[in-house]
Every structure is written in C-alpha cells, then in structure tokens.
C-alpha positions as a printed NumPy array, in Angstrom:
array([[ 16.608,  28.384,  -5.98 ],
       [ 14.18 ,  29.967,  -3.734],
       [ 11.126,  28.05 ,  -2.376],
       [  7.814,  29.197,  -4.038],
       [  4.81 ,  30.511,  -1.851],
       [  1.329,  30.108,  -3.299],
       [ -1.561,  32.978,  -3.69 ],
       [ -2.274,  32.6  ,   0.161],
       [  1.257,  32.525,   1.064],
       [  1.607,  28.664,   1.743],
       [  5.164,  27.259,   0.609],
       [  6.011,  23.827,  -0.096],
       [  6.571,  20.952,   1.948],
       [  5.573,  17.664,   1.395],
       [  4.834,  15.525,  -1.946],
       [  2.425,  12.887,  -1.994],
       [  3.203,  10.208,  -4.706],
       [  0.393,   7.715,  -6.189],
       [  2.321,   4.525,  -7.118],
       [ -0.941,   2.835,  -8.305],
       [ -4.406,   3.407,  -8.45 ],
       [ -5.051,   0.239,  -7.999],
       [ -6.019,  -1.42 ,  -4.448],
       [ -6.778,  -4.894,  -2.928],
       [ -9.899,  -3.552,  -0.948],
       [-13.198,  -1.933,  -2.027],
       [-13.556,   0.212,   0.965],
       [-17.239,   2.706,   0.585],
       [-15.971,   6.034,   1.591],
       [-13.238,   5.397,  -1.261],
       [-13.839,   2.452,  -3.893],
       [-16.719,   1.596,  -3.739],
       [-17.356,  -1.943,  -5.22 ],
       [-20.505,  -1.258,  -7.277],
       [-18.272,   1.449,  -8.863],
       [-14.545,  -0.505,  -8.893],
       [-15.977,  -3.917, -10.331],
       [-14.719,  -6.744, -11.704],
       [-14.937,  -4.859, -14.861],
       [-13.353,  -1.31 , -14.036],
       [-10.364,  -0.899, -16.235],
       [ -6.861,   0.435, -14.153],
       [ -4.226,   2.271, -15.802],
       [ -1.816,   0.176, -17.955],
       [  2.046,  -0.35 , -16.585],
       [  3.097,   1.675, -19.154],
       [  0.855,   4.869, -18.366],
       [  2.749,   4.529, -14.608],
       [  5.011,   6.443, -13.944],
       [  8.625,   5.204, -13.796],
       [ 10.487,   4.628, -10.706],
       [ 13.125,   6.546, -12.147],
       [ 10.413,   9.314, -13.398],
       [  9.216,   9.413, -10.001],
       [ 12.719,  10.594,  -8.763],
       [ 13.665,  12.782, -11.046],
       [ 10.847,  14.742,  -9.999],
       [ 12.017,  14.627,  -6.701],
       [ 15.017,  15.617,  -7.412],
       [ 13.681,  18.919,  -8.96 ],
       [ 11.007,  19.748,  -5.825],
       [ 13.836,  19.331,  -2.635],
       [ 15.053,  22.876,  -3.937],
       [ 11.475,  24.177,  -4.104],
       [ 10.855,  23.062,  -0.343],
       [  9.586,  19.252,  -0.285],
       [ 10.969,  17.534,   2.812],
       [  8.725,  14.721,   3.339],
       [  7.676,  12.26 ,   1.059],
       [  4.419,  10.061,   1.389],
       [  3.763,   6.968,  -1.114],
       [  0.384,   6.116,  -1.323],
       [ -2.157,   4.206,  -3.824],
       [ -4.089,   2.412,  -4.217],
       [ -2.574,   0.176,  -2.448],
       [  1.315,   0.833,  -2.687],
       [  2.573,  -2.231,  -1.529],
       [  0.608,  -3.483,  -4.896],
       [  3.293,  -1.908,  -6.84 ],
       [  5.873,  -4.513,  -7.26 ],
       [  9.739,  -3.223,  -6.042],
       [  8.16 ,  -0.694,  -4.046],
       [ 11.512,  -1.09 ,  -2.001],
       [ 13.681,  -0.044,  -4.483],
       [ 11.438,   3.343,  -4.939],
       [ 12.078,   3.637,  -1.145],
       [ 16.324,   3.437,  -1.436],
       [ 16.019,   5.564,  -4.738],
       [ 14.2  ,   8.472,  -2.5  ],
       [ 16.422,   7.895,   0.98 ],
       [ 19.374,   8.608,  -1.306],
       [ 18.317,  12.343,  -2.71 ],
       [ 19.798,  15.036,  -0.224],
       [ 17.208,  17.167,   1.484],
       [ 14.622,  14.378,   1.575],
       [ 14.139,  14.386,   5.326],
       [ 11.076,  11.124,   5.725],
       [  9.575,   8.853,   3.62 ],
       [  6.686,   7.331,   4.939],
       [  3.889,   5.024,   2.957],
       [  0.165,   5.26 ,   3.873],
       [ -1.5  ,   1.284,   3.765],
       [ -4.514,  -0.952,   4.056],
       [ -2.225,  -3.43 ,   6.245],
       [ -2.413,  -6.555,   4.669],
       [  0.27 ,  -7.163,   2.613],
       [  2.51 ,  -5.27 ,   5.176],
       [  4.007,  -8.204,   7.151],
       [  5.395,  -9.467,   3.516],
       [  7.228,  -6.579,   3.15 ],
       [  8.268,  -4.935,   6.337],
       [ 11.919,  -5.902,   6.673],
       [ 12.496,  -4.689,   3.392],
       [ 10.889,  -1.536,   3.782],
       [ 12.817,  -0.71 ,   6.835],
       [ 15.907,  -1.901,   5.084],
       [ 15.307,   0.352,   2.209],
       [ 15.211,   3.581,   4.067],
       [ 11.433,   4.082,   4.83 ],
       [ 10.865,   5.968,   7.91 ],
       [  7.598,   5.228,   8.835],
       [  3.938,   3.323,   8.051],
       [  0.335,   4.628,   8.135],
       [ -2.099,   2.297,   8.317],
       [ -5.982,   2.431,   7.247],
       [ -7.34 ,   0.614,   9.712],
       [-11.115,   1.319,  10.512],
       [-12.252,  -1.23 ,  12.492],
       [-10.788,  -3.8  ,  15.134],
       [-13.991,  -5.971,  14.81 ],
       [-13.906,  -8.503,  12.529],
       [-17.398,  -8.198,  10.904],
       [-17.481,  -4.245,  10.655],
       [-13.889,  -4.447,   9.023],
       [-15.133,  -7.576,   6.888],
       [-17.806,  -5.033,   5.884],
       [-16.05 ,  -1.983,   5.651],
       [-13.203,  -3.198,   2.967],
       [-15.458,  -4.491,   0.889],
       [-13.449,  -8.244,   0.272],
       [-14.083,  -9.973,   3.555],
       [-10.173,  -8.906,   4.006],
       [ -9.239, -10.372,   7.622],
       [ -8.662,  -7.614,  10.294],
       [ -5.733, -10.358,  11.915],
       [ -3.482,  -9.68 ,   8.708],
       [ -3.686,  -6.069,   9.019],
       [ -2.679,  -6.556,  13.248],
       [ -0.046,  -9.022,  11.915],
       [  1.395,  -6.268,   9.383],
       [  1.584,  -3.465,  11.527],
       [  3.79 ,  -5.919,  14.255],
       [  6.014,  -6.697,  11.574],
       [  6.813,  -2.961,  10.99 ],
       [  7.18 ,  -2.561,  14.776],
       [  9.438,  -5.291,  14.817],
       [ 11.524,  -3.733,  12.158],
       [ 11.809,  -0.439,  13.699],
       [  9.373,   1.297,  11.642],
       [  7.254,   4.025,  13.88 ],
       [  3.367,   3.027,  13.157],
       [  0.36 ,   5.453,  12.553],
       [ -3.041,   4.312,  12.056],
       [ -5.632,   5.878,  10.293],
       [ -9.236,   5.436,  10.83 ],
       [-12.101,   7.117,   9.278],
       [-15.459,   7.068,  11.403],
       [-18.694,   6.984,   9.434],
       [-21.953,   7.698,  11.025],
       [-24.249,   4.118,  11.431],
       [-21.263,   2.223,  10.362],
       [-18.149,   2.159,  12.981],
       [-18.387,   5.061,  15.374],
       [-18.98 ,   1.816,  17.98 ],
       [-15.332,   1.193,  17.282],
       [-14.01 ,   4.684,  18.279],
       [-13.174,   3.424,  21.846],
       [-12.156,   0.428,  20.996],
       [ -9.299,   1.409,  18.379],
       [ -8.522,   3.785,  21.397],
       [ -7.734,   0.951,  23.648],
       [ -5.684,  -0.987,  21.452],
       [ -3.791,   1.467,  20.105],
       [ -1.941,   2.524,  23.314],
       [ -1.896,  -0.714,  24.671],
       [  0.189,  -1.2  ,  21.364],
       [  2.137,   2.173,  21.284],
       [  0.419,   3.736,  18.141],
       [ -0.37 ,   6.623,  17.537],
       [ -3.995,   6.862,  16.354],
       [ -5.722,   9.576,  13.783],
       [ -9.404,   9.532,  13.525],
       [-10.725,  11.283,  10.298],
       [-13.794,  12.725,   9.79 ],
       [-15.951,  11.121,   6.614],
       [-15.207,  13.324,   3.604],
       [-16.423,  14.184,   0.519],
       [-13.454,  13.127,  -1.578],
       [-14.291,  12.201,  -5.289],
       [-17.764,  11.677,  -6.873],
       [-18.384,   7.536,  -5.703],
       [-18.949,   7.185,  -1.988],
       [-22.112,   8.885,  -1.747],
       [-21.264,  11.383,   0.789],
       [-23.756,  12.821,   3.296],
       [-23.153,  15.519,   6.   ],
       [-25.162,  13.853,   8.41 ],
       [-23.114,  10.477,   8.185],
       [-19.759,  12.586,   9.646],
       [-18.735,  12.235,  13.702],
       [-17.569,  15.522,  14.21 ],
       [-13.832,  15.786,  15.789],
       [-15.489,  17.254,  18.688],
       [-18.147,  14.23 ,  18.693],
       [-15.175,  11.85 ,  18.838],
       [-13.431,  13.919,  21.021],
       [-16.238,  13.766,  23.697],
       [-16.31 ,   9.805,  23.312],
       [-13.109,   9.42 ,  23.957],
       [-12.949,  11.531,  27.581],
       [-15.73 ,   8.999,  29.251],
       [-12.297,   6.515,  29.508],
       [ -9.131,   8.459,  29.041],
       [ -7.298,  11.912,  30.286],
       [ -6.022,  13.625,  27.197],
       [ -4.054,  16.647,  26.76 ],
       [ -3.713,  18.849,  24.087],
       [ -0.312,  18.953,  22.456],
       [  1.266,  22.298,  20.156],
       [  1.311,  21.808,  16.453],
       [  4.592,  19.998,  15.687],
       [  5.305,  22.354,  12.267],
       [  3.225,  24.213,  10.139],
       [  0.62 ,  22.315,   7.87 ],
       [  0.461,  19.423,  10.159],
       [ -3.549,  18.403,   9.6  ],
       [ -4.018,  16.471,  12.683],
       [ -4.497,  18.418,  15.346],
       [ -3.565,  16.106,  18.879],
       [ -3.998,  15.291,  22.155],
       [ -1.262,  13.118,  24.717],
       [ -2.47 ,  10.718,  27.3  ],
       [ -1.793,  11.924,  30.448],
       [  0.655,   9.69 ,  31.167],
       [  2.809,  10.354,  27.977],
       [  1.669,   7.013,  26.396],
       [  0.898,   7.103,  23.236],
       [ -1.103,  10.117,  21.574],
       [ -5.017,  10.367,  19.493],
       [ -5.321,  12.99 ,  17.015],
       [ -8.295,  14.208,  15.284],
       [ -8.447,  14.714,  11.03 ],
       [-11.312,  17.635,  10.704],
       [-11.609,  18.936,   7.6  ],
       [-15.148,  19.01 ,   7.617],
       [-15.927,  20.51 ,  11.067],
       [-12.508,  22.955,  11.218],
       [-10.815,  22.775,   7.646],
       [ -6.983,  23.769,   8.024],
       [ -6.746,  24.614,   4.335],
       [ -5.2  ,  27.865,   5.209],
       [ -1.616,  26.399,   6.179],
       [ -1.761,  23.334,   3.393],
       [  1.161,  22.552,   2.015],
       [  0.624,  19.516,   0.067],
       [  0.99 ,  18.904,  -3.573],
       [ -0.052,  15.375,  -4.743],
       [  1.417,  13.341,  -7.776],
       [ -0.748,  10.91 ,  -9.26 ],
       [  0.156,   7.246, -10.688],
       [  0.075,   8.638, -14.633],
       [  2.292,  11.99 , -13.452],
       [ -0.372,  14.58 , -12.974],
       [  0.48 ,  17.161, -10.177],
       [ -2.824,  18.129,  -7.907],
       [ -2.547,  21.101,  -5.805],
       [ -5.595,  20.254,  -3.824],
       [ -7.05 ,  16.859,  -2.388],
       [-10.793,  18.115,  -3.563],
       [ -9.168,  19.366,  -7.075],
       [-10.701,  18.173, -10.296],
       [ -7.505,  18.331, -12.628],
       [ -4.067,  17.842, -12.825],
       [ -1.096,  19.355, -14.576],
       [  0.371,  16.641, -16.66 ],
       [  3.906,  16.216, -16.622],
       [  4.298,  13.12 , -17.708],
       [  4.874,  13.956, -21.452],
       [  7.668,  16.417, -20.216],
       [  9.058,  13.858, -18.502],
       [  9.289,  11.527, -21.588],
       [ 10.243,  13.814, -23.627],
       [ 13.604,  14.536, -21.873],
       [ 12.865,  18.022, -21.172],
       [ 15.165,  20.046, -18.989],
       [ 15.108,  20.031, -15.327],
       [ 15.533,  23.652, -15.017],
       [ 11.732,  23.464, -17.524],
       [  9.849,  21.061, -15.227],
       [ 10.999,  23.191, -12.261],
       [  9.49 ,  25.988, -13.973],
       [  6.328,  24.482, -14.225],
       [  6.122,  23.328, -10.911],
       [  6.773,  26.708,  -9.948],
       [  4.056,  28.034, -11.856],
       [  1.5  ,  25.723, -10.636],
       [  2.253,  26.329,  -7.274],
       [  2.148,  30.545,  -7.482],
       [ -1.25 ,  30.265,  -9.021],
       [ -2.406,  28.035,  -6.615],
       [ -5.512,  29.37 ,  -4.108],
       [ -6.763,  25.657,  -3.152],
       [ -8.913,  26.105,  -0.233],
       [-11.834,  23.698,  -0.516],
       [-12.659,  22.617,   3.125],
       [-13.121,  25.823,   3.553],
       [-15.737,  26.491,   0.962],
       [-17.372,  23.515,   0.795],
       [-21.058,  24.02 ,   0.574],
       [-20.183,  27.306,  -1.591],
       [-18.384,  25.567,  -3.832],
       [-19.557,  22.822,  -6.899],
       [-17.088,  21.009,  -8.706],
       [-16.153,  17.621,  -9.814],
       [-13.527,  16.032,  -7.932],
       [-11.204,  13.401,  -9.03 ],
       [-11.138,  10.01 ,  -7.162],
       [ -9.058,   9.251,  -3.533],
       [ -7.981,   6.408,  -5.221],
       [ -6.661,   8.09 ,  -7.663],
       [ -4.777,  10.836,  -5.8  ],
       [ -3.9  ,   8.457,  -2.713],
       [ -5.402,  10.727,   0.026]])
C-alpha cells in the first residue's frame, strides 16, 4: 500500500495515542484547576478506546508510514495495564519505538514493567527542579523528589530519558539553568518548549513566551553548545551538543520558528478521534467504525482520506488565524 502525502507534501510518520484524558496534576499552561475541578466530568471507561481498538488501528497505519508510536494522556501511566498496551504495540512489524510522554510521578511504580514490555523510551514533563515553583506549577503540591525518583527508575531499567520543560515568562524561566545543570550531570537529554497557545483554558499571552533564542542566550553564559543536524525529517526540536559530547539541550519553538512545514504527526485521542493538527478543533471519529467491525481495508481508507486533505499549518499562521482549539489534555501534546 503506498504511504499517503498530505496537501503540502508531508507523509506519515508517527502516531500519537491519548490513553486518557485524565491526569493527576493541574498544571496552568494545560489543566488548569479552576477549569479541571473537582467537578469536571472525564470520559467514561467505556467511551475509551480499547486496548485492542487501539492496535488494530495500528495495525492499519504501519503500511501508511507510522514508525514511531508515542502514548500520552493525561497522564498515561493513569490508565491501568498500560504495560500490556506497550507488548501489544512492540509485537506489530514495522513499529520501530514506542515511547510514553509523563508527569513523573507514578513512573518509579511502573518502570520495570515498562521496560519489560517493550517500551523504548520515557519523556518526562518536568518544569521545575525547585520544589516550590514545581509545587506551584502542577497545581497539587505534587513533590518534585517523586518525579527525580521516577525518572532513576527508568534509567535503571534501561529506558533512555527525555525531559520536557515548558518555560513561562514570570513563572520558571529562573529554572532554565538550573534544569541545564542537572540534566547532564544526569545524562538527559533536555527539551525546553516555548509556552503555547494549545486549547482555549490556560490563558495564553505572547508576552509570557521565552523565545528559543531567549533561552538559547541563557544557556551560553555557563555552557559551550554546538549545533547538531536534524536527525530525520519532522523532528520538532531543533538541538545543540555540549562540547564535550555529554548530553544534548534542544529547543521546542513553535511560536518563534514554527516547523509546521515538515509535520508529520497525526494524533489519536482517548474516545478514537484522529487530529491532524495539535492546534485543530475537530476530529474524525473512528470509533463507531471501529465498533462496528468495519473492514480494515475501510478504516485505511479513511485514514487515507484524512490525511490527503490535510493542509494543517497553524504555527505558522497563528495571529492570522481564529479558531477554537480542542484541549492538550485531550490530544496529549
């Protein structure tokens, strides 16, 4: 079957898979609490997604081009045999990595069976090392030890480790050299993103976003960095080595220098909807197909047909552009 390209000549490469949309934090920039209450009503089991739903979808995007798969939330680990998910996945030919994307804290718990399972790799939101701008960041009072405790766990295990940290303007941009430090004194590879204007909640403001080039600066008053070549096509980080090989930062700017042109990321949500763009306001819902038994050779035809129409390119037009966008939470990030 060949691989489809979209309107702008992007193909297919890697599937991002909502297992909840539920999460354990109430982080600003994605749920905020004042939104997310005690009160906010989550998606029922039952309007989840199967495991086994989850890979026969799979099973129909390898031949369109997916390669690498990324479960995300929520809060994944929330989603209880996440582990089995993992071995279902390792076991389809043409799947080349599986990684998850986490908030860290329920990651020691479940390391060793990750690893076991097949996963090839953990991402971890982690946007503060101090313990009262984490405390106030997540939303819970969620301890920034646990989160250092779960990403030695995966190390332990063999698991390659990736954090994540988004820098907001009068919030953590103290932290920026910090995370730095720790990070190769650990042997992580650290992304900084830039604040973004993902869903309708977090009250997003231009002038709250450290530019990639801001962080950049920050970062040569202590260390020697040097730029490294794109590793494929699509990659959204672009990233810099230490001089001395240890360790590597990379900078997340889809504000400042949007890289929407070589995207080639189609996200599945919790309930089964298919989003072609991060900043999209609908999905395709394939859910019902799914339940319904409905040839492969059908759903691939869909998928197909989203994809060709597809001309996603919102980074790029942002400030052109006005549209409602559904939730990060919702569509994992």
């Amino acid at each position: 079957m060949q691989a489809p390209t979209d309107l702008l000549a992007r193909g297919l490469r890697d599937l991002r898979i909502s297992v909840t949309d539920r999460c354990n934090f109430r982080c600003r920039y994605c749920m905020p609490v004042e939104v997310f209450g005690p009160g906010y009503r989550f998606m029922p089991h039952d309007e989840l997604l199967s495991f086994e739903e989850i890979v026969s979808l799979v099973r129909i995007m390898v031949p369109l081009g997916i390669r690498k798969i990324r479960l995300t939330g929520g809060e994944p680990l929330l989603r209880r045999g996440l582990e089995d998910l993992v071995a279902m996945l390792a076991a389809i030919a043409g799947v080349q990595d599986i990684a998850i994307t986490t908030n860290g804290v329920l990651l020691a718990h479940h390391a060793e069976a990750l690893a076991l399972a097949g996963l090839n790799r953990v991402t971890v939101s982690l946007d503060a090392l101090s313990p009262h701008i984490f405390a106030q960041m997540n939303g819970v009072a969620a301890k920034v030890e646990r989160v250092l405790a779960g990403i030695q766990a995966a190390q332990a295990f063999g698991l390659p480790v990736k954090v994540n940290a988004v820098i907001q303007r009068g919030v953590n941009e103290g932290e920026i050299l910090p995370l730095a430090r720790w990070a190769r004194d650990h042997q992580v590879d650290l992304r900084y993103i830039e604040y973004m204007d993902v869903g309708e909640t977090n009250g997003w403001k231009l002038d709250e976003v450290v530019s990639g080039d801001e962080i950049l600066s920050i970062l040569a008053q202590e260390f020697a960095l040097v730029p490294r070549l794109p590793a494929y096509r699509g990659e959204v980080a672009a990233r810099w080595a230490h001089h001395d090989a240890q360790g590597e930062v990379g900078l997340i700017r889809s504000v400042t220098k949007p890289f929407c042109k070589d995207c080639q990321r189609l996200r599945l949500s919790a309930d089964g909807k298919l989003f072609t763009c991060l900043f999209a306001a609908a999905g395709h819902d394939l859910k019902a197909l799914l339940r319904s038994s409905a040839d492969p050779q059908r759903l691939a035809n869909l998928v197909i047909a989203i994809w060709q129409v597809r001309d996603d390119r919102y980074s790029e037009e942002r400030g052109q552009v006005n549209r409602q966008k559904a939730e990060m939470s919702y569509l994992g990030g």
